[in-house]
N, C-alpha and C positions, 0 to 999 in steps of 0.2 A: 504493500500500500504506500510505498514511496513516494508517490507522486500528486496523493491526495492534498489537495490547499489550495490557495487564492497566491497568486503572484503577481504581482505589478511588476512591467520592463521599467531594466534598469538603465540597459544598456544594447546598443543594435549596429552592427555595421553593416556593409555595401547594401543599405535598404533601398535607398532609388536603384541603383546599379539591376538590383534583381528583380526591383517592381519593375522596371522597365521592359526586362529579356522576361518577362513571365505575361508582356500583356497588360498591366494595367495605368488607365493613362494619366497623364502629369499633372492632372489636377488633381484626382485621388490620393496621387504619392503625397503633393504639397499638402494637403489638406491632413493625412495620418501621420505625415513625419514626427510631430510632438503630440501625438494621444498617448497618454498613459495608458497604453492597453493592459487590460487586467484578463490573467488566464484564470481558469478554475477549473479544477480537476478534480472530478469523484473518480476514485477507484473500486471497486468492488472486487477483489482478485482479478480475474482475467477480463473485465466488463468494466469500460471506462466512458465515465461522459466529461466530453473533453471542451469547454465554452471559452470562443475570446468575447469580450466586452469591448466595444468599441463604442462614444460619445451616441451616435444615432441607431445601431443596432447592436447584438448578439448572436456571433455564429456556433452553434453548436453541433458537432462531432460527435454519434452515441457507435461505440462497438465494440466487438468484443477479441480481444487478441487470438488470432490463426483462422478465424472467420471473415469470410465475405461482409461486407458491410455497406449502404448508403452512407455518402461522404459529401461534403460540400468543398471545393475550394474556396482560396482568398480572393477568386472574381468572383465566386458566386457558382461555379458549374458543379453541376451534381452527376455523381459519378459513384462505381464502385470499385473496392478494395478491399485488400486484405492486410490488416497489420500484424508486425509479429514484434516482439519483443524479447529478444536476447541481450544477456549482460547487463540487464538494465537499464535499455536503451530503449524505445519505440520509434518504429519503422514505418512510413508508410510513402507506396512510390504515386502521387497526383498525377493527373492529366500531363505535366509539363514540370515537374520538380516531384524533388524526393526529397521529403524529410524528414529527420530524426530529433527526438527529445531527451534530455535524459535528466536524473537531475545529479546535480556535481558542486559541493560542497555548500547542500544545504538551498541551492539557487538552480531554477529552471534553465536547461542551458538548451534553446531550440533551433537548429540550421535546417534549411531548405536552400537546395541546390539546382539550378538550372544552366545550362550551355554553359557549364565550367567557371560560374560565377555563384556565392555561396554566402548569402545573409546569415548572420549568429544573433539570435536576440539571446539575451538575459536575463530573466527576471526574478525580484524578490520575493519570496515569499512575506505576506501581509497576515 
């Protein structure tokens, strides 16, 4: 149940860089670049609902690790996948990026990768 809590980003790099190469457009980017986005994480053993909080909505992620799942991306496209979770880690590969969670000394540490270009958010647990 590691990953159970409320996180506020602390910290994020090549965040335009990636919004960009994933699609979404430059007024989106400018507009989220200083949200305090807030993650929230229920775990349930292998059954995760996984919510970011952003000022005008909430995207929530419900599924259950080595299972098939409805998934939403960060544009918004619905899609499905399978996450799996080794090492401590959570996996799941998006329409257009892969990315992984894990959590690492006590703090959310989340990358999404696309065209060899790879955002690291951070965030604290609140």
């Amino acid at each position: 149940m590691a990953f159970n809590g409320k996180y506020e980003i602390e910290s994020q790099e090549n965040y335009d860089e990636f919004l960009k190469k994933i699609g979404i457009p430059d007024d989106v980017i400018e507009r989220g670049r200083n949200f305090k986005i807030v993650t929230e994480v229920i775990q349930n053993g292998n059954e995760f609902t996984w919510s970011q909080i952003y000022p005008q909505k909430t995207m929530t992620n419900k599924f259950v690790i080595d299972q098939e799942s409805e998934m939403e991306s960060m544009s918004g496209k619905k899609f499905k996948a399978t996450v799996t979770l080794e090492d401590g880690k959570v996996t799941v590969r998006f329409p257009n990026y892969h990315h992984t969670a894990e959590i690492s000394g006590g703090k959310l540490v989340e990358c999404s990768t696309a065209g060899g270009v790879t955002m690291k958010r951070t965030s604290k647990r609140i």
